[in-house]
N, C-alpha and C positions, 0 to 999 in steps of 0.2 A: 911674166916679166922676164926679160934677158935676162942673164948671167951678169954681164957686162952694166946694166942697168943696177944691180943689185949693190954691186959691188962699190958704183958710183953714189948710189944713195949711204951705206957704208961709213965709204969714208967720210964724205957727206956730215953725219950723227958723228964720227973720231974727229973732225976739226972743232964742232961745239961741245963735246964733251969727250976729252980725250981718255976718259975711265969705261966708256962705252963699249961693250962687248959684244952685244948683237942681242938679237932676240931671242930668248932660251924658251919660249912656251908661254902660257897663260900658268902653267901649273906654278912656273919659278916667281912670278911677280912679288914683290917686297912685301908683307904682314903691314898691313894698315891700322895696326893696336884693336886685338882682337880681343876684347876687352866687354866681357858680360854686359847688358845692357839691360836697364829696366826700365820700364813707363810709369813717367811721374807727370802728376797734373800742376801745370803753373800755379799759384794762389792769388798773381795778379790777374792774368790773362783768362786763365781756364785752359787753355790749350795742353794737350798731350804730350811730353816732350823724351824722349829716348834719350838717357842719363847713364852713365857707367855704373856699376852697380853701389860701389863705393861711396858714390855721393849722392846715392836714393839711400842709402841706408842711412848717411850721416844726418842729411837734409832733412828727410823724411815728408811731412806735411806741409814746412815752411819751403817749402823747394819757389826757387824762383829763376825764373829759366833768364839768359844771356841777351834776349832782345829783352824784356823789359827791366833788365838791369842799366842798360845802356840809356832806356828814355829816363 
């Protein structure tokens, strides 16, 4: 891609987000809550469900996962 293309795409991303700095890497991307995880089985469903570790420990056996809390 041009220079010129570059630079239009750019500003481009500065008019909808004007905190926009550019692309720094795949390394710099923002921490997505990197947050222990452990597999807990629903006791409604049966399903396998990857829980933060916090609330397999709290939960424990009674763990009940977020889709059948909602039905």
């Amino acid at each position: 891609m041009s220079r010129r293309k570059d630079q239009e795409r750019f500003q481009a991303m500065r008019r909808l987000d004007p905190d926009y700095h550019g692309f720094r890497g795949y390394g710099g991307e923002p921490d997505r809550g990197k947050a222990p995880l452990q597999a807990v089985i629903c006791t409604l469903c049966g399903r396998t469900r990857n829980v933060p570790l916090g609330i397999a420990l709290e939960q424990g056996d009674s763990y009940v996962c977020s889709s059948c809390r909602e039905t």
